[in-house]
N, C-alpha and C positions, 0 to 999 in steps of 0.2 A: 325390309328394313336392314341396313346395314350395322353392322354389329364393330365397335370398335375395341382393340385388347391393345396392351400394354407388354412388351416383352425386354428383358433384362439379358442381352447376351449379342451374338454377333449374327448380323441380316446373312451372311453366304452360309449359316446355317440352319437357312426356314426352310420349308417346308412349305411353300406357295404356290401358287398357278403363274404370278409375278411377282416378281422383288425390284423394286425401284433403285434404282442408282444415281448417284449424289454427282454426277457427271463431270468432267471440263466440256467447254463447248469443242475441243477438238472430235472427241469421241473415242480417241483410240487410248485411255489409261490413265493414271494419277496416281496423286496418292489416297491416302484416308478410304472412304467407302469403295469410292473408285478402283482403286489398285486394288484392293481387296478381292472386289466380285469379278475382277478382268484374271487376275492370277489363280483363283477358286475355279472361276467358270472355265479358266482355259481357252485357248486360241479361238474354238468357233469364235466368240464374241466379240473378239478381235476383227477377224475375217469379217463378221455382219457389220460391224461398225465402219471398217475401210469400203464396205460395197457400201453403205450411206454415204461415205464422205465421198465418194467418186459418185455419187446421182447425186438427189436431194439437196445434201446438206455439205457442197463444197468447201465453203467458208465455214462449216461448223454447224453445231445444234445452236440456236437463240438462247438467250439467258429464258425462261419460263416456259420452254416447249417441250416435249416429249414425244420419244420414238421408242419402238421396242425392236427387240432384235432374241436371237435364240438364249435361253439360258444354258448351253452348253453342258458344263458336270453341275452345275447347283440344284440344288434338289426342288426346281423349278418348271415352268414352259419356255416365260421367257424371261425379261429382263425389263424394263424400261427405262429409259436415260431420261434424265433432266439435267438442265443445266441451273442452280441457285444462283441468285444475287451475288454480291460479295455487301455485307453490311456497312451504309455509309453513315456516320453518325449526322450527319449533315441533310440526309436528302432522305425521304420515307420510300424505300422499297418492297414494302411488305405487300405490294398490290403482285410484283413480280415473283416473292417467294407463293403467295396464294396461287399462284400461277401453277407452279411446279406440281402442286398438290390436284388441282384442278383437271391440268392437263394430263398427268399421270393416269388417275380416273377414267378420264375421256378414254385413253387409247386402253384402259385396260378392260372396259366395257366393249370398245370394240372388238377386242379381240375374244372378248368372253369369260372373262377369268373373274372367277367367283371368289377367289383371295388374292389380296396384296401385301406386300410385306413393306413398310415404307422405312426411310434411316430421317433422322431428324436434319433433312435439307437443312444446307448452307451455314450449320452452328457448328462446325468443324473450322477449318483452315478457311473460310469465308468470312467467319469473326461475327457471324451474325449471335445474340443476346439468345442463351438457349430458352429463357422464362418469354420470349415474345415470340420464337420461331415455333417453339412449344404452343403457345395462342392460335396463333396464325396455321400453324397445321390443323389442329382439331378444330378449329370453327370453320377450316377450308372442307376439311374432309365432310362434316356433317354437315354442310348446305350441300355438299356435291356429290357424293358417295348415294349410290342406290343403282337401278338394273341388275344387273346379272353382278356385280361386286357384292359378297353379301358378308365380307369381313373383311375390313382392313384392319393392319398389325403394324401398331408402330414398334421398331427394335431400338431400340435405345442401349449403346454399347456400356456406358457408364450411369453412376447411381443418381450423378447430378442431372443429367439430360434425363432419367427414368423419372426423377422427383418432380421434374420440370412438368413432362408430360403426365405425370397423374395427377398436380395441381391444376393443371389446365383442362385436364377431361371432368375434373369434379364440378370445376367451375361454369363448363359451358351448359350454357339450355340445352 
């Protein structure tokens, strides 16, 4: 059984086996979570990121995929990058934000990593609604979360996105 907690403060300071990254599709930096964990973690991530974009993922990571790469200085293994949505008030994309959570998961099982630390995908500079990205993560992670993950951590930088995700963790079955 995986175990889900709630943390009030900033993801390049967990303490994880993975820490999820709130990505561009380039791979190499941004801003918001992104630039954060690339200027914390320092160049290796950089370097992992350019050896992806020159094999695999030429054109970039897809909106809802996930790759991992070293976590450099974070007090981490590795990293993994997702690429969120950007929130269209018009078109339902929350099947792609599920994605990011889903996929995350996936590759963090595969690699073995018994904790995750996740940033609340795409409710930054994406504009995604944080009371439904907050939804949409904690019912993604608890249908998907188990194997060798036996704790994910959502970090939540501010009071609103923490308030978001503790109404939503209270709420879900």
């Amino acid at each position: 059984m995986t175990t889900i907690t709630l943390v009030h403060g900033d993801i390049t300071e967990q303490h994880a086996d993975a820490i999820v990254n709130a990505a561009n599709s380039s791979l190499l930096g941004g801003g918001g979570v992104d630039g954060a964990i690339h200027r914390k973690g320092g160049p290796a991530i950089l370097a992992d990121c350019r050896r992806l974009r020159a094999s695999h993922y030429g054109k970039g990571l897809p909106t809802g995929r996930a790759v991992a790469t070293t976590a450099g200085r974070l007090h981490a293994r590795w990293v993994i990058h997702t690429v969120g949505p950007v929130w269209q008030p018009d078109e339902d994309r929350s099947g792609l934000l599920a994605s990011c959570y889903r996929e995350s998961l996936r590759v963090a099982a595969e690699l073995g990593a018994a904790s995750v630390a996740f940033p609340a995908i795409s409710t930054g500079i994406y504009r995604w609604p944080v009371d439904d990205g907050a939804r949409v993560a904690v019912r993604t992670v608890r249908e998907a979360a188990g194997g060798p993950v036996a704790e994910v951590r959502f970090v939540l930088f501010d009071d609103v996105a923490y308030q978001a995700f503790e109404t939503a963790l209270a709420a879900a079955p």
